[in-house]
C-alpha positions in Angstrom: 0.0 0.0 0.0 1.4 3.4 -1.0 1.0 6.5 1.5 0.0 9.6 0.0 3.8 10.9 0.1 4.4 8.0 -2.2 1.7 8.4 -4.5 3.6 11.6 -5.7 6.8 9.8 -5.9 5.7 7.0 -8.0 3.6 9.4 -10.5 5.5 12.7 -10.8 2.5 14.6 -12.5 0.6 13.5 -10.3 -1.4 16.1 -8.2 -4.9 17.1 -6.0 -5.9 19.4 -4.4 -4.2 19.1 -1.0 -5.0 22.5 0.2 -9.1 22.1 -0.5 -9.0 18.2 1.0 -6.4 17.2 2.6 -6.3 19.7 5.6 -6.8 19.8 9.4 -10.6 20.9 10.4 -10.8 23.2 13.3 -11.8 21.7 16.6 -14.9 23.8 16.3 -15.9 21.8 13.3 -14.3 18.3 14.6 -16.8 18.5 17.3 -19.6 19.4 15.4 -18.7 16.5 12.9 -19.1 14.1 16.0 -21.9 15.0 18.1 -23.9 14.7 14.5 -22.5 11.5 14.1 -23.4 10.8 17.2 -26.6 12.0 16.5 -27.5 9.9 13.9 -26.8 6.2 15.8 -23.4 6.3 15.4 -20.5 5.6 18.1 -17.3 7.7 17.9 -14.0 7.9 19.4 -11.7 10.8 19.1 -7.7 9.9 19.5 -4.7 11.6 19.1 -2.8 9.6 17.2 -1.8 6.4 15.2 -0.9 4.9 18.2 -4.2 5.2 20.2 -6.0 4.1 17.4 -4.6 1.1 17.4 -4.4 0.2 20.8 -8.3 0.9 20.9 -8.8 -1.2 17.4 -7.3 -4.2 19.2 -8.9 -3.3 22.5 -11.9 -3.5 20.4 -12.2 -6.9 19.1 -12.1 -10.0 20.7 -9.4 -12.1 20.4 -10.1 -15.2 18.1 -12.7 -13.4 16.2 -13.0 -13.2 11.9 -12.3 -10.1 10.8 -12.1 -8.9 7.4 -9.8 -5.5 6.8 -10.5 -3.9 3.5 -7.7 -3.0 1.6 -7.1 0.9 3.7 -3.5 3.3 3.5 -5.3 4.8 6.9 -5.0 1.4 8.6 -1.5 0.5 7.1 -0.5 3.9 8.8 -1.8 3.1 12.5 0.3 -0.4 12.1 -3.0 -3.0 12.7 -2.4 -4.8 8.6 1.5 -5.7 10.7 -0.1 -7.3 13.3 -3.5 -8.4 11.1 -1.0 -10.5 8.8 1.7 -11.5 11.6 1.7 -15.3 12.3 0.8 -14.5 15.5 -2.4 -12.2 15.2 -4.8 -12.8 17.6 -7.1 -12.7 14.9 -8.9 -15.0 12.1 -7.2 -13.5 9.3 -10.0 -13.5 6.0 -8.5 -12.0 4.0 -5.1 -14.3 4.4 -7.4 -17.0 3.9 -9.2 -15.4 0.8 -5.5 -15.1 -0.6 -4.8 -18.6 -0.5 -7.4 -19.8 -2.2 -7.5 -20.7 -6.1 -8.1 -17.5 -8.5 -11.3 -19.5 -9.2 -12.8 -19.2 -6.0 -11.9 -15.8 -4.5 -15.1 -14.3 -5.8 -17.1 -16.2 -3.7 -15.2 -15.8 -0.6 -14.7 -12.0 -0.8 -18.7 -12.3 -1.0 -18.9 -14.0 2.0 -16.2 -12.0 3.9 -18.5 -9.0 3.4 -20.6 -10.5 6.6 -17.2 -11.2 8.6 -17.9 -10.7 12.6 -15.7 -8.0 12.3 -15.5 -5.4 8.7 -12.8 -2.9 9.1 -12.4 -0.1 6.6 -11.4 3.4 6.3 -13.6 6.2 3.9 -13.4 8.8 1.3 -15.0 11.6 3.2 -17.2 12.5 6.4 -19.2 15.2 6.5 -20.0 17.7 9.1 -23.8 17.0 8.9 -22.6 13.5 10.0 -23.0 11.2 6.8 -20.1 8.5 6.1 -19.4 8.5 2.5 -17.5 4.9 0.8 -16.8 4.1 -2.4 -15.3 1.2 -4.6 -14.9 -0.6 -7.3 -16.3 -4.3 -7.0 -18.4 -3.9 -4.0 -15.5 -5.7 -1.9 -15.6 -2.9 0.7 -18.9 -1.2 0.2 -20.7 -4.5 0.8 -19.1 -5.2 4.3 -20.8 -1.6 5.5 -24.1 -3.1 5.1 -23.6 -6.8 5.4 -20.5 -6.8 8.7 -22.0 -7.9 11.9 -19.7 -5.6 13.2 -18.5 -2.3 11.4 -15.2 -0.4 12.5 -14.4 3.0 10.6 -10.5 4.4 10.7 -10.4 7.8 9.2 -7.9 10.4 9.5 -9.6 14.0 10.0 -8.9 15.1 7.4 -11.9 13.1 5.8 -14.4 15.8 7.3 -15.8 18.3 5.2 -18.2 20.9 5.3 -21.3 19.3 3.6 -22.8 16.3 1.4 -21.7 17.9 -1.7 -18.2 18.5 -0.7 -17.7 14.8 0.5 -18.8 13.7 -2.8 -16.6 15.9 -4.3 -13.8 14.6 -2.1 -14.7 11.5 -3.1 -14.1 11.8 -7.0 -11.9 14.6 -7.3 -9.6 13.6 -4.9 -9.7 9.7 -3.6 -10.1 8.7 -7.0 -7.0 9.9 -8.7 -5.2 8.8 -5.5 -6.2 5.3 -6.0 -5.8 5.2 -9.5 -1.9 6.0 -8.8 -2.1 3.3 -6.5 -4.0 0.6 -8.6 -1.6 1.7 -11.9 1.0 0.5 -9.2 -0.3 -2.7 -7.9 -2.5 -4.1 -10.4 -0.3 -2.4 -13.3 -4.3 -1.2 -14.5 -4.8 2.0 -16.8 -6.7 3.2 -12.8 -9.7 2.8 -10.9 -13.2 3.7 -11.0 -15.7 4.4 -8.8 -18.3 1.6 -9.0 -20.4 2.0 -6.1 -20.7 4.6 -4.3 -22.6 4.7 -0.4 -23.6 7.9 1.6 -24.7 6.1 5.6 -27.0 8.6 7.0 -27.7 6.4 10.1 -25.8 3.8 11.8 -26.2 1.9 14.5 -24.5 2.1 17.7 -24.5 -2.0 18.7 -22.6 -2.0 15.5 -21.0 0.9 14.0 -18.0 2.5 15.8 -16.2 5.1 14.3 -12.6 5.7 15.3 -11.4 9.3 14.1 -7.6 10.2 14.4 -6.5 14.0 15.1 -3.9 13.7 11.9 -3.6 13.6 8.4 -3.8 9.9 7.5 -4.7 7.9 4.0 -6.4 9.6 0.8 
């Protein structure tokens, strides 16, 4: 997985716009972000950094239990693929398991890993009026947000914008070329697209928590 430093460096002519969404909100606007999340069935913790997000990700989930981690730079950055993929994660590793499996038949388990005990995922934007915006390309990650017994969102803040329109903005003007930099890289592809695209206007708090980080993390 690239970080968005290396996105530039693999693509030279590569550029967003940084400045518009890849920026610090104010703490005025952080909080108003999560007491609307909040709001709207949704459970939300606030850390400081990568590595309280991560201790709160494993604090989180039960040892032994499936989980399924969506491809996600944010969660690369806080450390948890490391341990997700280490021989000795205290996890059942899906996705290891979806990887071993025969070309043939990886379809059919990335279907079923969609309603792992445990979805973890990152997204392409948050806005203030608390709505959680997703997007792909196969339905590999949008699926789990509806199908996961158990949903847990990693976002930088930088993923919070002002409204709906912005995040869908963010979304396609910004996460888009990032990941097509980073699909010409790993799956040697012309890019990505955006397939499917999800806005959750409610969640649930049983099963959605939402872990923001006070930094500038992912795409």
């Amino acid at each position: 997985m690239l970080t968005f430093k290396q996105l530039k460096e693999t693509e030279k002519d590569f550029k967003v716009d940084e400045n518009k969404f890849r920026v610090a909100p104010s703490n005025e606007t952080l909080m108003e972000t999560v007491k609307n999340l909040e709001a709207k069935n949704h459970r939300v913790s606030v850390v400081e950094n990568e590595a309280d997000a991560l201790n709160l990700l494993l604090n989180e989930i039960p040892k032994g239990s499936e989980v399924m981690c969506a491809s996600s730079c944010t969660i690369d950055e806080i450390g948890f693929k490391k341990i997700y993929f280490s021989d000795d994660s205290p996890f059942v590793n899906i996705h290891k398991k979806i990887l071993a499996l025969p070309a043939e038949k990886q379809g059919d388990a990335r279907k079923d890993a969609l309603s792992s005990q445990y979805f973890l995922s990152s997204v392409t934007a948050i806005s203030k009026t608390g709505n959680v915006y997703v997007a792909d390309a196969s339905g590999t990650r949008v699926g789990g947000f509806t199908a996961a017994k158990n949903l847990i969102i990693v976002s930088g803040f930088n993923k919070i914008v002002e409204s709906d329109e912005l995040a869908i903005q963010r979304t396609e003007e910004f996460c888009l070329p990032c990941e097509s930099v980073r699909a010409r890289w790993a799956y040697k592809v012309p890019g990505s697209m955006i397939q499917n695209l999800l806005g959750m206007k409610h969640g649930a708090p049983t099963k959605h928590h939402i872990i923001l980080i006070k930094k500038l993390l992912g795409y």
